[in-house]
MDTraj code that builds the backbone (N, CA, C; nanometers):
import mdtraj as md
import numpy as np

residues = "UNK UNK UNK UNK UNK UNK UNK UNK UNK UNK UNK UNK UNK UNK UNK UNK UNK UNK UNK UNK UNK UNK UNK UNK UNK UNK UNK UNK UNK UNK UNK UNK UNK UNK UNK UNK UNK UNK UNK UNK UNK UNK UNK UNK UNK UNK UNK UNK UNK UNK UNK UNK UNK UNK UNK UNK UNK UNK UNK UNK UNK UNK UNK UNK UNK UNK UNK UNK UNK UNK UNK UNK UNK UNK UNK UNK UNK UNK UNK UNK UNK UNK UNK UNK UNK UNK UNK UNK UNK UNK UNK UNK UNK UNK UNK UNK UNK UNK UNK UNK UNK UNK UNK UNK UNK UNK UNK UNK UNK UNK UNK UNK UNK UNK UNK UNK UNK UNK UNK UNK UNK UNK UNK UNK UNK UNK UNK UNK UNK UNK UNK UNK UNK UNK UNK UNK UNK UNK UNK UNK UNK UNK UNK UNK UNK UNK UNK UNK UNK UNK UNK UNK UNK UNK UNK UNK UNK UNK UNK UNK UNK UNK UNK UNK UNK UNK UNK UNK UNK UNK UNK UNK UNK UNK UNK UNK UNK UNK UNK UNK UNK UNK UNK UNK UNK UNK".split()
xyz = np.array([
    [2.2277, -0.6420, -1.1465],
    [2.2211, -0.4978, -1.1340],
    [2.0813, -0.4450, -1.1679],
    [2.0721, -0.5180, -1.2533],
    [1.8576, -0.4377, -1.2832],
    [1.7450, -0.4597, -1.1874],
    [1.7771, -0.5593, -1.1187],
    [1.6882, -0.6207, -1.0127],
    [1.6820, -0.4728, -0.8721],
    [1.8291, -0.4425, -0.8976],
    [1.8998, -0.3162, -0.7782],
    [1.8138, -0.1959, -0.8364],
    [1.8259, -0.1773, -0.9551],
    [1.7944, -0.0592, -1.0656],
    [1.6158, -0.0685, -0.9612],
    [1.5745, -0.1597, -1.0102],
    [1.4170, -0.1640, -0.9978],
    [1.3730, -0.1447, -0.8951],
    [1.4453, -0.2279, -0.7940],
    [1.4381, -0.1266, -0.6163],
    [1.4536, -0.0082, -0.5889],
    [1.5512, 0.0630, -0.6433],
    [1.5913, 0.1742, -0.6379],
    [1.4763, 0.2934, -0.6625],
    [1.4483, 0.2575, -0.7922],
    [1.3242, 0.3605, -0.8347],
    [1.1993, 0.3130, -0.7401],
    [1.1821, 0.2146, -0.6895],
    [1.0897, 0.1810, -0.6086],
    [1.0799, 0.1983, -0.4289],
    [1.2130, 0.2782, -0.4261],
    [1.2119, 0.3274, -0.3088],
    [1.1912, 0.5139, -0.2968],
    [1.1317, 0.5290, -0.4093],
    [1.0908, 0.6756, -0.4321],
    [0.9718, 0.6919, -0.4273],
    [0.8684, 0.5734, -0.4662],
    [0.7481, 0.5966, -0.4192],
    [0.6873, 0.5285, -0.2705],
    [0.5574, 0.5490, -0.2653],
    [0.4885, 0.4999, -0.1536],
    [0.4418, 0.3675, -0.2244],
    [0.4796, 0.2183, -0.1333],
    [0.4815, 0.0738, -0.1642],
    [0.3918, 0.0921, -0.0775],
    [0.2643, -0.0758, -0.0973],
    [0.1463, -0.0582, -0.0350],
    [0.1814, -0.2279, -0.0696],
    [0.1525, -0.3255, 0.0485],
    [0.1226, -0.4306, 0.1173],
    [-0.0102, -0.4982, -0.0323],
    [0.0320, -0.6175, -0.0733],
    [-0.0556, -0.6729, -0.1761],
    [-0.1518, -0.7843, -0.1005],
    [-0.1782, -0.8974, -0.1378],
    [-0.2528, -0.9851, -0.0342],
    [-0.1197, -1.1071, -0.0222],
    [-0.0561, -1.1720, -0.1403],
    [0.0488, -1.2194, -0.1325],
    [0.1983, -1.1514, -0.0660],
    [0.2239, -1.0198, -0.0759],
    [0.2826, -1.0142, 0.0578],
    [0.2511, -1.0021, 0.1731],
    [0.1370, -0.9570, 0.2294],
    [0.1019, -0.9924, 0.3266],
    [0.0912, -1.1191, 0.3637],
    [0.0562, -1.2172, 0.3315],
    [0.0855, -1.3503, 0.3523],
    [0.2253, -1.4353, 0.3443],
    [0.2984, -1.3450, 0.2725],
    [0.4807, -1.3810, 0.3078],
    [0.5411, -1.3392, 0.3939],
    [0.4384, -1.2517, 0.4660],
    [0.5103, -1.1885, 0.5935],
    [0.4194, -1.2094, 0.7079],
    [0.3803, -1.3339, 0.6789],
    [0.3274, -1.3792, 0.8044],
    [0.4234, -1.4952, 0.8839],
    [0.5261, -1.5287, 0.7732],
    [0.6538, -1.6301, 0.8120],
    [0.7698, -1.5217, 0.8640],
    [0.8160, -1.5987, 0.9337],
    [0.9176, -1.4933, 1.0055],
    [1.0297, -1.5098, 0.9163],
    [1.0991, -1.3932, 0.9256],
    [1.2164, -1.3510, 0.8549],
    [1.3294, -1.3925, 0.8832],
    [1.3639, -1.4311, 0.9930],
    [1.4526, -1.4745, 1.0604],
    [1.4137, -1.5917, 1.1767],
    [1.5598, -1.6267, 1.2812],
    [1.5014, -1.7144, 1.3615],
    [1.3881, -1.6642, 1.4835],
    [1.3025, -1.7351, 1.4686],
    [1.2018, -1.7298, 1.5631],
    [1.2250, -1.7473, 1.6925],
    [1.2493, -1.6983, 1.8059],
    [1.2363, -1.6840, 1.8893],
    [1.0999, -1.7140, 2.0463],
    [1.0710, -1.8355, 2.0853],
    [0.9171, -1.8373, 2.1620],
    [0.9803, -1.8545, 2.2936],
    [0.8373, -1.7895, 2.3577],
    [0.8455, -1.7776, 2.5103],
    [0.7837, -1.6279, 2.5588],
    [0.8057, -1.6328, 2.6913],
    [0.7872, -1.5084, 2.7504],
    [0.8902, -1.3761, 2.7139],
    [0.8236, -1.2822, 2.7370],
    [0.9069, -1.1462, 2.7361],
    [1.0725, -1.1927, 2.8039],
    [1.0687, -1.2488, 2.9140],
    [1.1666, -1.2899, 2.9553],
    [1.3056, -1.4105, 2.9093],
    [1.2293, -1.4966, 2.8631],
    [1.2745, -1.5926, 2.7729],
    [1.2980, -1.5380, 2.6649],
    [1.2555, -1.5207, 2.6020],
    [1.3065, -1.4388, 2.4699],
    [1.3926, -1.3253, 2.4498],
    [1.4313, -1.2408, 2.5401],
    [1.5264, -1.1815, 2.5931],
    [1.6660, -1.2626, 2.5764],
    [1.6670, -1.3612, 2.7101],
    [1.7340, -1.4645, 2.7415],
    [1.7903, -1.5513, 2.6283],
    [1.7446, -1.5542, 2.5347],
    [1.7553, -1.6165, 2.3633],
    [1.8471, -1.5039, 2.3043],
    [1.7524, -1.4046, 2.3296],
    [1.8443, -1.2883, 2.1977],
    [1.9955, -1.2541, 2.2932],
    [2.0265, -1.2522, 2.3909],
    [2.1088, -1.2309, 2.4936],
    [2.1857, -1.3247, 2.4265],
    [2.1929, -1.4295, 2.3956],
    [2.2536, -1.5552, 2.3400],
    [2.3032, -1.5441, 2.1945],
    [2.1986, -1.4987, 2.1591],
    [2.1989, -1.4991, 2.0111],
    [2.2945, -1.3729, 1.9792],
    [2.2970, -1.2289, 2.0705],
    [2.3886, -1.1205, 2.0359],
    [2.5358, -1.2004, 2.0891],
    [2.5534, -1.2463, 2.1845],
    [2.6850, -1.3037, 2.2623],
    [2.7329, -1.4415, 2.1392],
    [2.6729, -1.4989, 2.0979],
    [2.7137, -1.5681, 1.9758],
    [2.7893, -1.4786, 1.8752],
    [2.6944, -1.4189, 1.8382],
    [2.6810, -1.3726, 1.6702],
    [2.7527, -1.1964, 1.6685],
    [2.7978, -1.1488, 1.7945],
    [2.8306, -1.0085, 1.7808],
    [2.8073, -0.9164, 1.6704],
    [2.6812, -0.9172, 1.6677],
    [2.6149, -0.8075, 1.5565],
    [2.6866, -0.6628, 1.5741],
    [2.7211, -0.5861, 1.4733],
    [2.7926, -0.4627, 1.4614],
    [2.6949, -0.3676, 1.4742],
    [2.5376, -0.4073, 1.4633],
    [2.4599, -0.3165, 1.4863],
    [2.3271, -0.4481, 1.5270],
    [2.2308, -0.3445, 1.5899],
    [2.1360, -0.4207, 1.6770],
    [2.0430, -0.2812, 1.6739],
    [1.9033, -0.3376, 1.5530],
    [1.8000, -0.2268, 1.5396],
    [1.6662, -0.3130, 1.5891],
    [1.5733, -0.2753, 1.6728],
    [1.4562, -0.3234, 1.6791],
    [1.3195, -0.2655, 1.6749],
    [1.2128, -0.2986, 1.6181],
    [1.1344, -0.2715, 1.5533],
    [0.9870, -0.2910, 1.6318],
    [0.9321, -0.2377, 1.6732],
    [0.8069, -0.2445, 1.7763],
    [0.8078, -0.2177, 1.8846],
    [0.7158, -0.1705, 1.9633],
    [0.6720, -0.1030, 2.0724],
    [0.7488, -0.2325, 2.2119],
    [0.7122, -0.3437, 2.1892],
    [0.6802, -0.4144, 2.3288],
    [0.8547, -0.4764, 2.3074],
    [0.9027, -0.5184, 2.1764],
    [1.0514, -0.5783, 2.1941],
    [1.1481, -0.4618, 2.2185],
    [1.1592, -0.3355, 2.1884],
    [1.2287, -0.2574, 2.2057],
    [1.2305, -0.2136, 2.3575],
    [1.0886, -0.2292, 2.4238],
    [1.0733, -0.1802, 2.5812],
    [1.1594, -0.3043, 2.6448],
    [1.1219, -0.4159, 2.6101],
    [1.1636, -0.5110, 2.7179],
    [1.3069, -0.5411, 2.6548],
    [1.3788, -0.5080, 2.5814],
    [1.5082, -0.5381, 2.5410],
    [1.5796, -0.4102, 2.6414],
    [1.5258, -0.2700, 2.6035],
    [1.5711, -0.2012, 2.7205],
    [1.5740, -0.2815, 2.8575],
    [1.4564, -0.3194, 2.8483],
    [1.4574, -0.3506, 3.0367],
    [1.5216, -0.4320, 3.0299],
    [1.5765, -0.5416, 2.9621],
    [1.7072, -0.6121, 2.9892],
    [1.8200, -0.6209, 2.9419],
    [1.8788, -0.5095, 2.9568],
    [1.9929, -0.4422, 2.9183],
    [2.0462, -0.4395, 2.7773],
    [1.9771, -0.4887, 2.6789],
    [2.0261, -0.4842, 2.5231],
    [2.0260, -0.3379, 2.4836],
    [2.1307, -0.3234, 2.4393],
    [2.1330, -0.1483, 2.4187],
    [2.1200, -0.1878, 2.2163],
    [1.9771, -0.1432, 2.1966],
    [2.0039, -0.1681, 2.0484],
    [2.0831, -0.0642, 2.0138],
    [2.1058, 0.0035, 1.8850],
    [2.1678, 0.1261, 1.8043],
    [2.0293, 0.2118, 1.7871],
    [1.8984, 0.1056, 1.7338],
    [1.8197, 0.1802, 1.6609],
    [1.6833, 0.1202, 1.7682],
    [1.6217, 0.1931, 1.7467],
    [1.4820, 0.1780, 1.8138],
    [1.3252, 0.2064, 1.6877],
    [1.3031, 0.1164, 1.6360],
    [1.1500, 0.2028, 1.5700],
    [1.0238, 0.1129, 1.6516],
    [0.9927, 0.2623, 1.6719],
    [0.8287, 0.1781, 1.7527],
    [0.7173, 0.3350, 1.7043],
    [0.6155, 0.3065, 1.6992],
    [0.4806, 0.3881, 1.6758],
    [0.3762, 0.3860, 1.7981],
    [0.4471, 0.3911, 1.9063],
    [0.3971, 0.3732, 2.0487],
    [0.2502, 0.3480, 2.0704],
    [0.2455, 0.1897, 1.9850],
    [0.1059, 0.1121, 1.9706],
    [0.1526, -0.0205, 1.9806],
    [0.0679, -0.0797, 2.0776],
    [0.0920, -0.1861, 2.0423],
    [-0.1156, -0.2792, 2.0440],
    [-0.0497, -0.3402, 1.9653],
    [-0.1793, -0.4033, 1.8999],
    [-0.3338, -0.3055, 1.8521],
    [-0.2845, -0.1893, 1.8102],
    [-0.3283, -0.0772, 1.7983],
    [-0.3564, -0.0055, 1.8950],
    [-0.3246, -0.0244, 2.0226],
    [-0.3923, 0.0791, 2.1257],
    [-0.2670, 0.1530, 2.1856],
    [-0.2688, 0.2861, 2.2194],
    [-0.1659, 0.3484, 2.2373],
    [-0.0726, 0.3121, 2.3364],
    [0.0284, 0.3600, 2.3682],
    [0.1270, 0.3138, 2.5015],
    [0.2177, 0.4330, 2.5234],
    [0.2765, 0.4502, 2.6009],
    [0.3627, 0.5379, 2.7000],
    [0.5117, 0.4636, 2.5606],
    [0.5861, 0.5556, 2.4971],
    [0.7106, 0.4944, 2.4437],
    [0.8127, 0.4388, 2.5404],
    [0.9034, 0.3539, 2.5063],
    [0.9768, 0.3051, 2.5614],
    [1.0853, 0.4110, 2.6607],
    [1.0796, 0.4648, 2.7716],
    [1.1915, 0.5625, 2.8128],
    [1.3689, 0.5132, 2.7595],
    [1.4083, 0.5639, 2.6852],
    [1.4832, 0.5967, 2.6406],
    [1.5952, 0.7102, 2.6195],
    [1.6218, 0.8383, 2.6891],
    [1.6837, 0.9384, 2.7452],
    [1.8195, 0.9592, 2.6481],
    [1.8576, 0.8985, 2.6240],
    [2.0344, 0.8781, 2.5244],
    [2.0104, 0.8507, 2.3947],
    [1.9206, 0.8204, 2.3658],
    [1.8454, 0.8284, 2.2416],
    [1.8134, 0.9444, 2.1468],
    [1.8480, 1.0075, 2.0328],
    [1.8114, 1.0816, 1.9662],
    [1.6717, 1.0828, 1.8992],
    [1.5819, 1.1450, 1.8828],
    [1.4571, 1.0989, 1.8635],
    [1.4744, 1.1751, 1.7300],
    [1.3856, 1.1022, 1.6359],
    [1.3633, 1.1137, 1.4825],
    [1.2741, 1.1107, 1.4427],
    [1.1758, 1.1556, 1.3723],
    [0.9971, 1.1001, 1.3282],
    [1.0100, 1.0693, 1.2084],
    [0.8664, 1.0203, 1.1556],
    [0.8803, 0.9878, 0.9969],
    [0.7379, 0.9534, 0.9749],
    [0.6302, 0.9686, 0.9034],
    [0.4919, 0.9554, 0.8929],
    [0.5402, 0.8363, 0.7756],
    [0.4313, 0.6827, 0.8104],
    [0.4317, 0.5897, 0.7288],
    [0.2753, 0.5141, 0.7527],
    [0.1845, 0.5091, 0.6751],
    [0.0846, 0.4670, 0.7479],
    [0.0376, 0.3085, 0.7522],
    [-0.0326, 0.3015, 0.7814],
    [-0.0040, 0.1451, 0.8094],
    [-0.0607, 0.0648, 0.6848],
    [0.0042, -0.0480, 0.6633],
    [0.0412, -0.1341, 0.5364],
    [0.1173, -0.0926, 0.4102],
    [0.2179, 0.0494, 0.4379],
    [0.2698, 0.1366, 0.3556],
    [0.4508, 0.0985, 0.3823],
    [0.5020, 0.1660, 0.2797],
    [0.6708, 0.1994, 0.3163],
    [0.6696, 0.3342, 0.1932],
    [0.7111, 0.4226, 0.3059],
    [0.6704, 0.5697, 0.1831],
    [0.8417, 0.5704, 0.1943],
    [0.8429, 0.6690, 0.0847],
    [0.9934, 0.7169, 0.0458],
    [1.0909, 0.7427, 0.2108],
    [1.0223, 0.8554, 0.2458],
    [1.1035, 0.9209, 0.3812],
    [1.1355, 0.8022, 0.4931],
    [1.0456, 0.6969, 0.5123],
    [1.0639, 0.5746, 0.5550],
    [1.2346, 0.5544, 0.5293],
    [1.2921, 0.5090, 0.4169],
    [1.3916, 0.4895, 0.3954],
    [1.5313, 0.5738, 0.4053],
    [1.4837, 0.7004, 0.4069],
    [1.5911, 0.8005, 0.3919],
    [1.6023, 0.8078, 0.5488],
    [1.4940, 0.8452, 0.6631],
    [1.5514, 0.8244, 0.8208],
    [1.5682, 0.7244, 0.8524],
    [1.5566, 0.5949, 0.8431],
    [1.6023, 0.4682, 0.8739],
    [1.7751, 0.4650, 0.8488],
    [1.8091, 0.5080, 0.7165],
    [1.9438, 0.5404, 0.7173],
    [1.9810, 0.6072, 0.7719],
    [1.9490, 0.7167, 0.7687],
    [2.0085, 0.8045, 0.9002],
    [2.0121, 0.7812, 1.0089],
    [1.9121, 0.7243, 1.1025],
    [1.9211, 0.6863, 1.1792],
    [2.0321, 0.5981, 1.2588],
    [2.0671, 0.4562, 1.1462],
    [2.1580, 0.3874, 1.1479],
    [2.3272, 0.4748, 1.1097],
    [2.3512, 0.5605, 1.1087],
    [2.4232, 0.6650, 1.0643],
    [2.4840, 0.6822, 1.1727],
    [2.3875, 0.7366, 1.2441],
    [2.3932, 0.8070, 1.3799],
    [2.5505, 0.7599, 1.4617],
    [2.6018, 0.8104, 1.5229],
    [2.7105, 0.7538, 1.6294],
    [2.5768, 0.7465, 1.7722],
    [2.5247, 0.8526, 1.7904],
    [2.4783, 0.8034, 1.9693],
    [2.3310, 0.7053, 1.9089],
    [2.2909, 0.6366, 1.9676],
    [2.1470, 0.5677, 1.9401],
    [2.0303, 0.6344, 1.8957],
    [1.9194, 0.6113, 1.8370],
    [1.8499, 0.6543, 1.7839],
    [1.7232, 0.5562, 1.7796],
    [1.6102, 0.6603, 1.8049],
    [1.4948, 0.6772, 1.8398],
    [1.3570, 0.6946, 1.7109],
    [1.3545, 0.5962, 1.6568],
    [1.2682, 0.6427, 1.5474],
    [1.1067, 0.6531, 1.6017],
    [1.0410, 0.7900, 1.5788],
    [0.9280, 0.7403, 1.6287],
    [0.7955, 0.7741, 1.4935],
    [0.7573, 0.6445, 1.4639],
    [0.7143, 0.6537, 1.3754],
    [0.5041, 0.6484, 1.3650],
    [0.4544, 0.7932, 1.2513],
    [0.3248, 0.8755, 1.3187],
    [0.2837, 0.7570, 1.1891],
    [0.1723, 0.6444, 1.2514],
    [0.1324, 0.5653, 1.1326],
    [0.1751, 0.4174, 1.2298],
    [0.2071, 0.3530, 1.1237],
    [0.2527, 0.2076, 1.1451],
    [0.4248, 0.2020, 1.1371],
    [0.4475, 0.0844, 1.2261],
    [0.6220, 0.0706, 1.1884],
    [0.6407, -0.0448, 1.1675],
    [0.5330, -0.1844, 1.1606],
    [0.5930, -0.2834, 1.0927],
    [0.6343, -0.3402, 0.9781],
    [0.6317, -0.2523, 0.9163],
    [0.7470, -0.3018, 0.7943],
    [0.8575, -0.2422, 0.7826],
    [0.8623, -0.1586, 0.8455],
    [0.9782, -0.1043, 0.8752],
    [1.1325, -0.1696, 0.8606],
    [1.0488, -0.3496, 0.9261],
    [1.1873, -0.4467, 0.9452],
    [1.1909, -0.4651, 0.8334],
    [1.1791, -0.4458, 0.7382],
    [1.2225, -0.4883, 0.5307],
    [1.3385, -0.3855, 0.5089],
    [1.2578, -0.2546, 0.5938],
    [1.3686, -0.1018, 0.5824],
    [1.4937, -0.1268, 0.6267],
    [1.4885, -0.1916, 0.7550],
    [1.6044, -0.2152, 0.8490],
    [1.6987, -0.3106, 0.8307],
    [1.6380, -0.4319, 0.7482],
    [1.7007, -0.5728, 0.6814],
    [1.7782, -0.5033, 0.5747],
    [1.7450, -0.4176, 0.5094],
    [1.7837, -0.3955, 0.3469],
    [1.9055, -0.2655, 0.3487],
    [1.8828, -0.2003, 0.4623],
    [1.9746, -0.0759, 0.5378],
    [2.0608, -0.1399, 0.5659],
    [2.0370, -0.2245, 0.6684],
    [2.1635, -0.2215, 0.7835],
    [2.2635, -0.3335, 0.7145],
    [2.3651, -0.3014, 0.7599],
    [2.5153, -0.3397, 0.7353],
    [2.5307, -0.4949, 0.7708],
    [2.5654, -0.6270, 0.6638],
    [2.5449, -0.7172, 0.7377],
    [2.6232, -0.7657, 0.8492],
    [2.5653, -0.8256, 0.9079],
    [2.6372, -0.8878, 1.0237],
    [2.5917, -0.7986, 1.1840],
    [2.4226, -0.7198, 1.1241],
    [2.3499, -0.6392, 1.2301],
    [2.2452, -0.7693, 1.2388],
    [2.2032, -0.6852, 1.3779],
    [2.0747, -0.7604, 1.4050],
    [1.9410, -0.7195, 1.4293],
    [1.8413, -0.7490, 1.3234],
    [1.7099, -0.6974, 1.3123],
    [1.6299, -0.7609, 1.4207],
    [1.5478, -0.7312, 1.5094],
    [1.4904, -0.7770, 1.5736],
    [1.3389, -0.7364, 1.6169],
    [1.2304, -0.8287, 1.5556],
    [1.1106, -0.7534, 1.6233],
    [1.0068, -0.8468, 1.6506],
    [0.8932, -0.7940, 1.6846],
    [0.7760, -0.9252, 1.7763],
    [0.7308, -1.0240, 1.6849],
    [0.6696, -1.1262, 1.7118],
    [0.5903, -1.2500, 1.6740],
    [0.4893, -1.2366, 1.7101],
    [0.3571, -1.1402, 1.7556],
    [0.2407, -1.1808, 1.8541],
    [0.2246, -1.2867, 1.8803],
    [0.1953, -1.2944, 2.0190],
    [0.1650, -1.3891, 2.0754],
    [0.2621, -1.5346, 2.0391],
    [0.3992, -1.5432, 2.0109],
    [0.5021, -1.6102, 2.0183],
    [0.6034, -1.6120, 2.0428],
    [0.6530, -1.4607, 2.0075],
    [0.7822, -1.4306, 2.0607],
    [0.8602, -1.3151, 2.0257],
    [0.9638, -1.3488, 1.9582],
    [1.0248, -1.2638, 1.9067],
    [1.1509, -1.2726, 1.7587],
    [1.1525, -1.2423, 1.6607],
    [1.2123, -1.2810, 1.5530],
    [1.3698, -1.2176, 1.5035],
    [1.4366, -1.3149, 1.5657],
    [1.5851, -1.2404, 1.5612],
    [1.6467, -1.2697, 1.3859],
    [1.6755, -1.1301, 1.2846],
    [1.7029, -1.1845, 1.1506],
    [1.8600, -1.0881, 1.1603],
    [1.9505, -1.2212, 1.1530],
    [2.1035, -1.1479, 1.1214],
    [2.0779, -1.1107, 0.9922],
    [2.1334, -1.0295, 0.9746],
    [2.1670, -0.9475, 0.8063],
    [2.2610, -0.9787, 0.7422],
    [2.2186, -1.0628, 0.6446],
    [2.3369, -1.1436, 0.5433],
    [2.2713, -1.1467, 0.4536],
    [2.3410, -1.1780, 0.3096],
    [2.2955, -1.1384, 0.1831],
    [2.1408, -1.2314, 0.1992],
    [2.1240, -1.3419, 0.2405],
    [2.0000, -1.4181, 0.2135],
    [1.9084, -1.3582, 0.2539],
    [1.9320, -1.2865, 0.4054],
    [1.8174, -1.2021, 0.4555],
    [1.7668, -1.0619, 0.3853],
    [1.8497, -1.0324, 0.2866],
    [1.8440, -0.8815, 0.2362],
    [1.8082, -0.9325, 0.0960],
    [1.8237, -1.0469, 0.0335],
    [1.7033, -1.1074, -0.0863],
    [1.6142, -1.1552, -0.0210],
    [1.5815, -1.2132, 0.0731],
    [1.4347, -1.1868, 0.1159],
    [1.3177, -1.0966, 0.1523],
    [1.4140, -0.9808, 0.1782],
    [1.3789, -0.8690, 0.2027],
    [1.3427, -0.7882, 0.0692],
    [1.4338, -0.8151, -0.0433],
    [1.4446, -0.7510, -0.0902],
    [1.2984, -0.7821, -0.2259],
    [1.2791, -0.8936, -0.1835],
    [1.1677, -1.0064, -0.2871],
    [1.0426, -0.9342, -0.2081],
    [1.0139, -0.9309, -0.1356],
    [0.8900, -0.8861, -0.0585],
    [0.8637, -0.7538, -0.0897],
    [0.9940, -0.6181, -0.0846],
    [0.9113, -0.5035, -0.1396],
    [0.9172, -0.5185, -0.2657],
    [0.9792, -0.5936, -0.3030],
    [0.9397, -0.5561, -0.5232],
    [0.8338, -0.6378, -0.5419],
    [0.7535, -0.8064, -0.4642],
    [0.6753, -0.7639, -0.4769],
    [0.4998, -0.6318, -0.4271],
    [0.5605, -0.5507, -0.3686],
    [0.4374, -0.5038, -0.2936],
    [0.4016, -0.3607, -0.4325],
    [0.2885, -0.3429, -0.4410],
    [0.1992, -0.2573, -0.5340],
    [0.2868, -0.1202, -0.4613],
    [0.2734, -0.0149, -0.6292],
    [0.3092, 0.0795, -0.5840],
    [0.1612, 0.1946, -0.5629],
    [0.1676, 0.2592, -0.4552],
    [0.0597, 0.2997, -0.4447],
    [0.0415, 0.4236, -0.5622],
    [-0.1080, 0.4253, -0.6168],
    [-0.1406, 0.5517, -0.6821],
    [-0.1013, 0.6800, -0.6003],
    [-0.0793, 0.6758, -0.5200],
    [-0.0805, 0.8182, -0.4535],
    [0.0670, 0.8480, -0.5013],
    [0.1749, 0.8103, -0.5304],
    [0.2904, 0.8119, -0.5631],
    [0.3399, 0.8897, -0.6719],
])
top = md.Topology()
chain = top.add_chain()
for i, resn in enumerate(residues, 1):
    res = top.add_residue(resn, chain, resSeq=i)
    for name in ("N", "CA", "C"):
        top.add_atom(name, md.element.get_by_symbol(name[0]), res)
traj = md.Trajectory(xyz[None], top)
């Protein structure tokens, strides 16, 4: 319970990326996924038809577009309509509720956490569009979502990283923001 306690208060401030987590999150969180946009699709297609995730959130600009384009209807969408820092057209999405949330990049600020839940809340799908950075977002989404969902977001230049949500994935998750610095600005 104190370990919970210590997250808790630590999801009130703005967390800032150390050099050791950044380097723990250069291993993927889940199973790795390689290949083309297409292939990797073709994997997670497999991997949802296996594993019937109760929820299906994904996290970045380029897996959320091409999961649309092949028919994966996630629940949740977070992308910062960048990919590899340069801007992009967002994923069209129309049935989607759109949500914002300012997080900047190598950060997880408070409000981060409070629309991510909501989001996942939602009955129709939802659209996070986030002014800043959204990859860490997947720690938000691992540690939120209900297990037996499926987190899903890019590998550059490898693929794509499918992490079911089960208690192991949500102490891994959960080890990475306690350790990340809390920022002075907090």
């Amino acid at each position: 319970m104190e370990g919970y306690r210590k997250i808790e208060t630590r999801l009130k401030q703005t967390l800032t990326l150390t050099r050791s987590t950044r380097q723990e999150l250069k291993n993927p969180l889940g199973n790795l996924l390689k290949g083309s946009p297409e292939e990797t699709m073709r994997q997670l297609s497999s991997v949802i038809a296996k594993e019937k995730p109760g929820c299906i959130v994904t996290v970045g600009d380029v897996v959320s577009e091409n999961a649309l384009r092949h028919g994966i209807q996630a629940h949740v969408l977070i992308v910062d309509s960048k990919v590899m820092r340069e801007r992009v057209q967002p994923a069209k999405a129309p049935k989607y509720k759109v949500m914002h949330v300012k997080n900047p990049a190598g950060t997880l600020t408070p409000e981060t956490w409070v629309i991510v839940e909501k989001a996942l809340k939602q009955k129709q799908p939802a659209r996070v569009l986030v002014e800043g950075e959204e990859d860490l977002l997947t720690l938000v989404a691992v540690l939120q979502s209900p297990e037996n969902s499926l987190v899903v977001y890019g590998q550059p230049s490898e693929g794509v990283v499918a992490v079911l949500v089960d208690k192991e994935a949500k102490e891994k998750a959960q080890r990475v923001v306690s350790a990340m610095a809390v920022s002075p600005k907090s």
